[in-house]
VEXLUMDREN-405581 format. One record per residue: residue number from 1; y, x, z of N, C-alpha, C in turn. Coordinates in steps of 0.02 Angstrom, whole numbers. Example, Ala and Ser with C-alpha at 12.3 -4.5 7.8 and 13.67 -1.06 7.14 Angstrom:
<kolkes>
> 1|-284|660|390|-225|615|390|-165|660|390 .
> 2|-112|642|354|-53|684|357|2|645|394 .
</kolkes>
This chain:
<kolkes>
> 1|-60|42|0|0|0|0|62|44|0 .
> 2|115|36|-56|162|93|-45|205|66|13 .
> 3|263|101|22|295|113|71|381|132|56 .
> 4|428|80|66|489|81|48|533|83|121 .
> 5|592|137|110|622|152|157|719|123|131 .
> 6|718|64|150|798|31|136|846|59|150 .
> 7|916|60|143|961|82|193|1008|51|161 .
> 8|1035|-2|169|1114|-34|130|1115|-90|203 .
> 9|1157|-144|168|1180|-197|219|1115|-249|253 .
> 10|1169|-271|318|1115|-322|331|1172|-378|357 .
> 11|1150|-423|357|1180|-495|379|1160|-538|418 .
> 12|1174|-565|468|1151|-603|532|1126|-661|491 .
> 13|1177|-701|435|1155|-763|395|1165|-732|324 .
> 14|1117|-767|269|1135|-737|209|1063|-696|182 .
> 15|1079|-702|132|1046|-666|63|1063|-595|32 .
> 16|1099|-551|72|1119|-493|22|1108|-438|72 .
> 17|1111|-370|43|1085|-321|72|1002|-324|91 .
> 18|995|-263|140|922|-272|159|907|-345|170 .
> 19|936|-388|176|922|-458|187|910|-503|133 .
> 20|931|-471|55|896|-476|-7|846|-451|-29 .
> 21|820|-379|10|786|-324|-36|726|-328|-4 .
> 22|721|-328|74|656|-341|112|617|-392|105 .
> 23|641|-441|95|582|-500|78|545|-477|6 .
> 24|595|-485|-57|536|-494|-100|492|-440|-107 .
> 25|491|-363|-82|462|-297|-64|385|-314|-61 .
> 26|426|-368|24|351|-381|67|328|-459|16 .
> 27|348|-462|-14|308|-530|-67|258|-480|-108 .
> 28|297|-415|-124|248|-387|-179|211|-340|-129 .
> 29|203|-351|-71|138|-328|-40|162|-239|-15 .
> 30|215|-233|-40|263|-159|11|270|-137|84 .
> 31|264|-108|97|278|-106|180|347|-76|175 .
> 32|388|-105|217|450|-93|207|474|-67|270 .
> 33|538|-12|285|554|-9|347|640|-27|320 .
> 34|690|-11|378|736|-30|362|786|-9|406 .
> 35|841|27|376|921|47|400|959|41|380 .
> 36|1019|-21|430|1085|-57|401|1129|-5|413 .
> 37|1166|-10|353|1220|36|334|1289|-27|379 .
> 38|1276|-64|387|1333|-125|431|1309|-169|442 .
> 39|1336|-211|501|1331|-262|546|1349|-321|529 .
> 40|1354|-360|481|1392|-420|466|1375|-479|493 .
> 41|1422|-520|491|1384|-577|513|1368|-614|444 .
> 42|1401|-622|402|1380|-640|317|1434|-600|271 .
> 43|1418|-602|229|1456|-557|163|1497|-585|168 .
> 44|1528|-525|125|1623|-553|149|1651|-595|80 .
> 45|1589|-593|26|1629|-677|-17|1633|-719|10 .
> 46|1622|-723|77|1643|-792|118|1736|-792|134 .
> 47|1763|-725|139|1831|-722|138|1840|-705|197 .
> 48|1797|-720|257|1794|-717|325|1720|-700|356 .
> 49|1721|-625|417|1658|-608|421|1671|-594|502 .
> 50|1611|-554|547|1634|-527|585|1601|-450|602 .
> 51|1581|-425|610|1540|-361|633|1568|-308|594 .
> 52|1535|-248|599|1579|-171|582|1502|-126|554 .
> 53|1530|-81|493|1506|-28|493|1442|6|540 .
> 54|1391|4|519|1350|60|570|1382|140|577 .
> 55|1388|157|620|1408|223|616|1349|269|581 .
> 56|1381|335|554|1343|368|527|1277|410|557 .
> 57|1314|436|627|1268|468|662|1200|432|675 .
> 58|1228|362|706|1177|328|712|1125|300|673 .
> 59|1145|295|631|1078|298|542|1047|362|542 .
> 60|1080|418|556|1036|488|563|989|485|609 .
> 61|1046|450|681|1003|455|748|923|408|715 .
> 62|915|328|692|872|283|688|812|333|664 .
> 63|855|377|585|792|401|531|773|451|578 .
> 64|795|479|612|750|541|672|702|528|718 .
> 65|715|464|716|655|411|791|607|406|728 .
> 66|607|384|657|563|367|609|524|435|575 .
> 67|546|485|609|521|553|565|475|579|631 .
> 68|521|584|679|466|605|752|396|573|738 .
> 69|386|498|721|335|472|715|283|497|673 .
> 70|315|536|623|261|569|597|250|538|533 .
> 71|276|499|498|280|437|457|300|457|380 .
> 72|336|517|386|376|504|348|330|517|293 .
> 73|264|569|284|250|565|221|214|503|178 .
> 74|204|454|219|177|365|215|235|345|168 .
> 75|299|366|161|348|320|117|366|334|82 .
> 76|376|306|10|339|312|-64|406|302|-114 .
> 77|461|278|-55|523|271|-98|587|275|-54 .
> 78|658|296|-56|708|285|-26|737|238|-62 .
> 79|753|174|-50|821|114|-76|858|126|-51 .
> 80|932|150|-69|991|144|-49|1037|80|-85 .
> 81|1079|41|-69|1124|6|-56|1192|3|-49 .
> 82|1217|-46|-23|1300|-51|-2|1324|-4|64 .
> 83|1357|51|53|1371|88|91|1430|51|152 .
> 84|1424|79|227|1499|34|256|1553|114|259 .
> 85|1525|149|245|1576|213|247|1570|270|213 .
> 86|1595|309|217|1608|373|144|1556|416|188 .
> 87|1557|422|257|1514|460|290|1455|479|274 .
> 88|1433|405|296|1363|373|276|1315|439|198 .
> 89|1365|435|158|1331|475|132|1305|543|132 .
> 90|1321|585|158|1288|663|171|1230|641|205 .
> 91|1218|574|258|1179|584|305|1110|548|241 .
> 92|1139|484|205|1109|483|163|1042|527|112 .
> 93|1084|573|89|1080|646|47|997|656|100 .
> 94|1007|679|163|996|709|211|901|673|205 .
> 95|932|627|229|864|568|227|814|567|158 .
> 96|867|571|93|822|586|49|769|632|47 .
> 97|822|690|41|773|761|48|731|770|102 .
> 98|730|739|150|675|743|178|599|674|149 .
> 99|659|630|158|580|595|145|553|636|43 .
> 100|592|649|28|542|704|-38|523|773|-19 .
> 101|538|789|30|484|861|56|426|827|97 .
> 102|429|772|122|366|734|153|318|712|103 .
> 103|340|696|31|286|656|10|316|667|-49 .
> 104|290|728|-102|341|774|-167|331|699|-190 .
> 105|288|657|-203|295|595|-238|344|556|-230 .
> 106|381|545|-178|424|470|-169|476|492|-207 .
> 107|508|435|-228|568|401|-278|641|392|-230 .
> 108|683|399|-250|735|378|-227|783|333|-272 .
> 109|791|270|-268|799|220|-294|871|206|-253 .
> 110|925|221|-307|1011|200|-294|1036|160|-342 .
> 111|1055|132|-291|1106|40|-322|1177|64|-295 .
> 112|1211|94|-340|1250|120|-318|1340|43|-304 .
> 113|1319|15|-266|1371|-37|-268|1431|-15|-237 .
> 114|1486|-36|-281|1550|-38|-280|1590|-71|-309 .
> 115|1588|-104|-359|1625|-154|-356|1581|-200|-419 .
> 116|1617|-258|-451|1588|-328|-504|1677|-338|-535 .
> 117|1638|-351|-602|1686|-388|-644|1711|-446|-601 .
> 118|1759|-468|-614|1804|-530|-556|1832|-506|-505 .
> 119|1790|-489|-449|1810|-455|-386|1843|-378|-373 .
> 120|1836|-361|-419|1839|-279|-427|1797|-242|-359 .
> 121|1845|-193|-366|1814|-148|-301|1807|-159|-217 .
> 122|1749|-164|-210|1748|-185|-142|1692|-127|-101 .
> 123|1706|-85|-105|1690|-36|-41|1755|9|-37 .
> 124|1745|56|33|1798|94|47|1807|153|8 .
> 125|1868|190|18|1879|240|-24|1827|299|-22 .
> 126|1815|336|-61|1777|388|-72|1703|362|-71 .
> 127|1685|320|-75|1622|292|-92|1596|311|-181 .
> 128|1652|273|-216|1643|275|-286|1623|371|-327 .
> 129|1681|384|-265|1650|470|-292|1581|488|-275 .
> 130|1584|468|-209|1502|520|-168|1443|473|-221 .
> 131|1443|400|-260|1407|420|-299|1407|450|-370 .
> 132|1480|459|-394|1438|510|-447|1451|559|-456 .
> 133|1489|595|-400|1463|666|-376|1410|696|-354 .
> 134|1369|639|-309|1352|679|-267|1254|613|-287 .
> 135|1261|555|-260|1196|533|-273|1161|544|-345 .
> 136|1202|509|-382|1177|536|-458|1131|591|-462 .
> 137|1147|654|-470|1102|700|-470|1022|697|-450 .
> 138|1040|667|-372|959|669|-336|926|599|-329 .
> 139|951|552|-385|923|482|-387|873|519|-418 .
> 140|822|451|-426|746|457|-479|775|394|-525 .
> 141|811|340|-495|809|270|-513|895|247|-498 .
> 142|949|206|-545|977|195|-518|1000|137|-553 .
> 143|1030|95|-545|1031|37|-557|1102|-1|-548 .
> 144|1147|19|-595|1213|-16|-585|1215|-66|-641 .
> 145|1278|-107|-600|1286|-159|-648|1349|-151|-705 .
> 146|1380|-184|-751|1417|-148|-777|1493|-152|-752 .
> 147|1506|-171|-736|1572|-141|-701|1567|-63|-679 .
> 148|1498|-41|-632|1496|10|-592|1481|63|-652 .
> 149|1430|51|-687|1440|89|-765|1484|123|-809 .
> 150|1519|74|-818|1596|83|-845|1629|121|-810 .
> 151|1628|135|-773|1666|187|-702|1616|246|-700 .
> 152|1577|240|-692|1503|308|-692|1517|344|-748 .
> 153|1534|317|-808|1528|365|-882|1602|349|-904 .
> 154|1635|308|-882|1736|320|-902|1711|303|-984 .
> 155|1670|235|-972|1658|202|-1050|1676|131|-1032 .
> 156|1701|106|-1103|1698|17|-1107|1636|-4|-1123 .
> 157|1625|-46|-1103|1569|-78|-1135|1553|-148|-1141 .
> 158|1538|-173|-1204|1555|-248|-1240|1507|-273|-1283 .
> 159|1456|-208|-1272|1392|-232|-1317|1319|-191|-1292 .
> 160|1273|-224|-1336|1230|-196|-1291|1206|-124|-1313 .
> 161|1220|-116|-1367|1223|-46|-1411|1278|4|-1360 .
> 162|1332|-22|-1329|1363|12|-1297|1345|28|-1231 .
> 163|1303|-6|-1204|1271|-17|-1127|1218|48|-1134 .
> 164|1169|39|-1196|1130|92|-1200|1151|170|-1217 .
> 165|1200|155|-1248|1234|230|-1239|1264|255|-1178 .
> 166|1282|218|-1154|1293|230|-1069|1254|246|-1023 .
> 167|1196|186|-1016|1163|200|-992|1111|287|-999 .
> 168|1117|304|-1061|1073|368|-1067|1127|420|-1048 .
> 169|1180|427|-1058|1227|439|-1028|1243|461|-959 .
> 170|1210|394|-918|1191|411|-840|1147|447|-839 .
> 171|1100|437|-884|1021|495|-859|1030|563|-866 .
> 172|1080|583|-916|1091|643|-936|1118|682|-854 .
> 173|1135|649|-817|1165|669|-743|1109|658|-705 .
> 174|1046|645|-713|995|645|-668|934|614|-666 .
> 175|964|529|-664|922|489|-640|862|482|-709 .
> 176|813|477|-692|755|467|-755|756|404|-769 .
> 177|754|342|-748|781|270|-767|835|244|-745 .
> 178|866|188|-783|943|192|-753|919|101|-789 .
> 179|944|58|-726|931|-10|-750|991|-28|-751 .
> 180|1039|-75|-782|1077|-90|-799|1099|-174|-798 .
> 181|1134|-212|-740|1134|-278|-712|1203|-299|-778 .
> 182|1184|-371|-774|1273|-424|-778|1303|-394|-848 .
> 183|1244|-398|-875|1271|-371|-972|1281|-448|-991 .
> 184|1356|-453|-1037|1368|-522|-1047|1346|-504|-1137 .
> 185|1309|-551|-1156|1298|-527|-1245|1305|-603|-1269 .
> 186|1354|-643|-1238|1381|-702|-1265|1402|-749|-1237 .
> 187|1405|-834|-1238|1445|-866|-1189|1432|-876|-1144 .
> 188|1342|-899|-1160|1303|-920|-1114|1255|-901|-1107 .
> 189|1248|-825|-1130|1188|-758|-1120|1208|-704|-1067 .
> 190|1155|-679|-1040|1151|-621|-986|1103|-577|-1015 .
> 191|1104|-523|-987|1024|-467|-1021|1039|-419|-949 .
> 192|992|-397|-968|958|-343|-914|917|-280|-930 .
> 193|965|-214|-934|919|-159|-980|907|-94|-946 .
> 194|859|-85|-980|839|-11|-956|814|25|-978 .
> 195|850|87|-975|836|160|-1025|781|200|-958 .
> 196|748|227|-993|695|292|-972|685|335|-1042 .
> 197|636|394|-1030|630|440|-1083|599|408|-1141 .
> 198|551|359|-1131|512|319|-1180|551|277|-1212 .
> 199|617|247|-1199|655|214|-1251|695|165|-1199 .
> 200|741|115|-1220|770|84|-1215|758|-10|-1201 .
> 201|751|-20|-1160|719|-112|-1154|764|-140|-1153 .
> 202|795|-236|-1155|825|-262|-1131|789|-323|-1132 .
> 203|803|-372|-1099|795|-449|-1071|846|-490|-1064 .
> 204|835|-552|-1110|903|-587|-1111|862|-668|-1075 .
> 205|934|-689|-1037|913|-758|-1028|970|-794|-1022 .
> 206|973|-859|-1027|1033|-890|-1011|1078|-896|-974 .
> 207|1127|-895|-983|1184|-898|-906|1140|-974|-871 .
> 208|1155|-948|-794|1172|-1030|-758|1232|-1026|-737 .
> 209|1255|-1088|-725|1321|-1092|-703|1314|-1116|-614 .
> 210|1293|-1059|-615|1306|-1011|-555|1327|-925|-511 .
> 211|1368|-925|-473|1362|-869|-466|1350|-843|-392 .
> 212|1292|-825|-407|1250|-812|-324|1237|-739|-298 .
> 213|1275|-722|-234|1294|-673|-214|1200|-625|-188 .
> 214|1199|-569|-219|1139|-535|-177|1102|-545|-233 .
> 215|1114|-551|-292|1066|-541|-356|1036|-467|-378 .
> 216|1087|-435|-364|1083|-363|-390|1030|-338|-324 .
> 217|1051|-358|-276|1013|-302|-225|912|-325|-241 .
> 218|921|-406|-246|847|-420|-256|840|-381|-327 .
> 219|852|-375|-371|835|-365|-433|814|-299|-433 .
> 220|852|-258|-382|843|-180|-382|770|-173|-334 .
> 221|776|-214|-291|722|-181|-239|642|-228|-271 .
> 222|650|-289|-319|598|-298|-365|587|-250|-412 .
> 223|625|-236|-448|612|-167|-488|587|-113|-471 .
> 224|608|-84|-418|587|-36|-396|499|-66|-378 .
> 225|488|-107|-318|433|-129|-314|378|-134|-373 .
> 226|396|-171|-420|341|-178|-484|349|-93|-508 .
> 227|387|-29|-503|356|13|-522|318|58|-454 .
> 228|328|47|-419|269|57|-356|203|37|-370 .
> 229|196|-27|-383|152|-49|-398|112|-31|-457 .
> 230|126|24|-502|112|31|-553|132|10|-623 .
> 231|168|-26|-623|206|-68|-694|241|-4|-735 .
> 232|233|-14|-790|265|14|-838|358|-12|-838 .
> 233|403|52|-856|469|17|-866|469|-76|-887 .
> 234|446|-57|-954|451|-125|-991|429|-195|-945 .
> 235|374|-197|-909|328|-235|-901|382|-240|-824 .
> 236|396|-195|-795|444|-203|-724|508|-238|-732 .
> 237|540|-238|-799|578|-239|-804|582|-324|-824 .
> 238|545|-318|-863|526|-434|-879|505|-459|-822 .
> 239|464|-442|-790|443|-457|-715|511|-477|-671 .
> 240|551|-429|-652|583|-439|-618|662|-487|-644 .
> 241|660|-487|-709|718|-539|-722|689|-606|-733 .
> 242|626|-623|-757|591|-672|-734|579|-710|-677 .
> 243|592|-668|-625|597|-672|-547|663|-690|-531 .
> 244|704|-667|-542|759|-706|-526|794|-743|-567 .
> 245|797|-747|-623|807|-820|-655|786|-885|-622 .
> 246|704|-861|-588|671|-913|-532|711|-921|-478 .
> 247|737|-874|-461|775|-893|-395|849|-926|-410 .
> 248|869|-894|-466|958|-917|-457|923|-1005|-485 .
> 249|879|-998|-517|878|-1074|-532|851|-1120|-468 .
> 250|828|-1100|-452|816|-1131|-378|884|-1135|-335 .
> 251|921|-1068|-321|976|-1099|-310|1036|-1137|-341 .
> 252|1016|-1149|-373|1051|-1195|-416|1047|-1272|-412 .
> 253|979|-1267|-430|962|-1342|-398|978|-1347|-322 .
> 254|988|-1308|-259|987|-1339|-198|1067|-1339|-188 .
> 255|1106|-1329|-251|1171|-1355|-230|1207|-1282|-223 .
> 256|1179|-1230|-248|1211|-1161|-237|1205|-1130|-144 .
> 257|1249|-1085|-143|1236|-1051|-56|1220|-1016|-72 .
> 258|1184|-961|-31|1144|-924|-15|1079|-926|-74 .
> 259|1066|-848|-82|991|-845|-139|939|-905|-98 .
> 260|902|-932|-136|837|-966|-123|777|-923|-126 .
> 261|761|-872|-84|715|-847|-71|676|-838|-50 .
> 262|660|-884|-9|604|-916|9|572|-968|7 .
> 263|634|-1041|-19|591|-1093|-65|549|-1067|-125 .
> 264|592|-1024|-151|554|-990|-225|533|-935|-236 .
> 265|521|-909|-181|472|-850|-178|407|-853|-208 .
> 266|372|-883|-234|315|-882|-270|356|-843|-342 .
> 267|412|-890|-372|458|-846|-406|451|-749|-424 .
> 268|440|-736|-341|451|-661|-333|383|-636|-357 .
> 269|331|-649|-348|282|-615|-379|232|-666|-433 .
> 270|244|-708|-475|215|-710|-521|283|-759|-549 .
> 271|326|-734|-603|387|-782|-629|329|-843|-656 .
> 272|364|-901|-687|337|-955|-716|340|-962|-787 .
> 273|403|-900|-800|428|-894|-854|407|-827|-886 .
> 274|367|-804|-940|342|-741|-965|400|-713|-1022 .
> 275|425|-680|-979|495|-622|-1027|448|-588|-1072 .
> 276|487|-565|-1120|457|-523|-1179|494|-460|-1187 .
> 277|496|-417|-1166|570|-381|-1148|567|-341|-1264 .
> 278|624|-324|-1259|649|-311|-1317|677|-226|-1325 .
> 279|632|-181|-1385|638|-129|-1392|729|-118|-1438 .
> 280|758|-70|-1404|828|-67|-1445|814|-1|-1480 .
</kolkes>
């Protein structure tokens, strides 16, 4: 059974952060452990939140109680997440390299979030650098959406011919797959792509007219999961937008809120809907 080590947000109520990424993990049969990068009481698209930042030390202090144990060569991937401070990252860095001297196999899987088309930027300063100064390099996996793209490579992008040049773009700085969220390829189309050395995929599905907060974090920590599991890019990659099409449509029908992830968790490991993903 592999073994995934989280570290982004968590939320008292709500769907986003580790509070997106841990469930569908443990749907696909993952053993998951887990370190909040902040305290929230719900995401702050609510406009109003309450809790603070985890301090940095103390994410070092948690992963040192988790390494004493002796554990660390059991975990098969690092997920990183929504950072609450610029700190956070060296200690980050820190955690990687060890859990890959524990186990030369594990992955380190970065969602490097910072900001979305609409909202713009929403983490603190020096975040946007430490990732692509500094994570980039020692990702395996990383997974932005395009706003964060467009900022990663200081490209526009308006097509999907342009996404894939970008995206290889990112790899050339490190990461060996680079998944790519919130590609608009028309009024009422979305896609979802991803470059590795073997070529280029994408997945298109319809817009819903919805917009449901904590998509990206499930999408990343399903992805990552189906290639734990063995899945090929391609085959991880239909899997997991299949999967949440299930969910935003589920939340959709219950009137929007919060992801539906656990009415439609069956969603998470077998979609209803069979993607065909598409060679570019």
């Amino acid at each position: 059974m592999p073994t995934v080590l989280s570290i982004q947000s968590w939320v008292a109520c709500g769907n986003v952060g580790n509070c997106a990424a841990l469930f569908p993990l443990q749907r696909l049969g993952i053993e998951t452990w887990s370190l909040n990068t902040v305290a929230f009481s719900n995401h702050t698209g609510y406009g109003k939140w309450r809790g603070a930042p985890v301090p940095a030390q103390t994410i070092a202090s948690l992963f040192e109680g988790i390494a004493e144990l002796g554990l660390l060569p059991c975990c098969d991937a690092a997920l990183s997440g929504y950072l609450g401070e610029a700190e956070i990252g060296s200690v980050l860095l820190d955690i990687v390299a060890r859990v890959k001297a524990a186990n030369l196999r594990a992955l380190y899987c970065c969602d490097p979030v910072m900001g979305d088309v609409g909202p713009g930027w929403y983490v603190r300063s020096g975040i946007p650098e430490w990732y692509r100064d500094q994570a980039l390099a020692v990702a395996d996996i990383v997974t932005p959406n395009r706003f964060e793209l467009e900022w990663l490579t200081e490209s526009r992008i308006r097509t999907l011919a342009e996404a894939a040049s970008a995206a290889n773009t990112l790899r050339k700085r490190g990461p060996r797959v680079v998944l790519v969220t919130s590609l608009e390829t028309g009024a009422d189309r979305l896609a979802v792509l991803a470059a590795e050395p073997e070529g280029i995929w994408t997945v298109e599905t319809p817009r819903l007219p919805i917009e449901a907060t904590g998509c990206g974090d499930a999408v990343t920590a399903l992805f990552l999961g189906w290639l734990l599991k063995g899945k090929p890019v391609p085959e991880a990659l239909a899997l997991t937008v299949g999967a949440i099409w299930g969910v935003v449509e589920a939340t959709a029908a219950a009137g929007g809120g919060e992801l539906a992830l656990v009415s439609a968790q069956d969603e998470l490991v077998a979609p209803r809907r069979s993607l065909v993903p598409q060679r570019l």
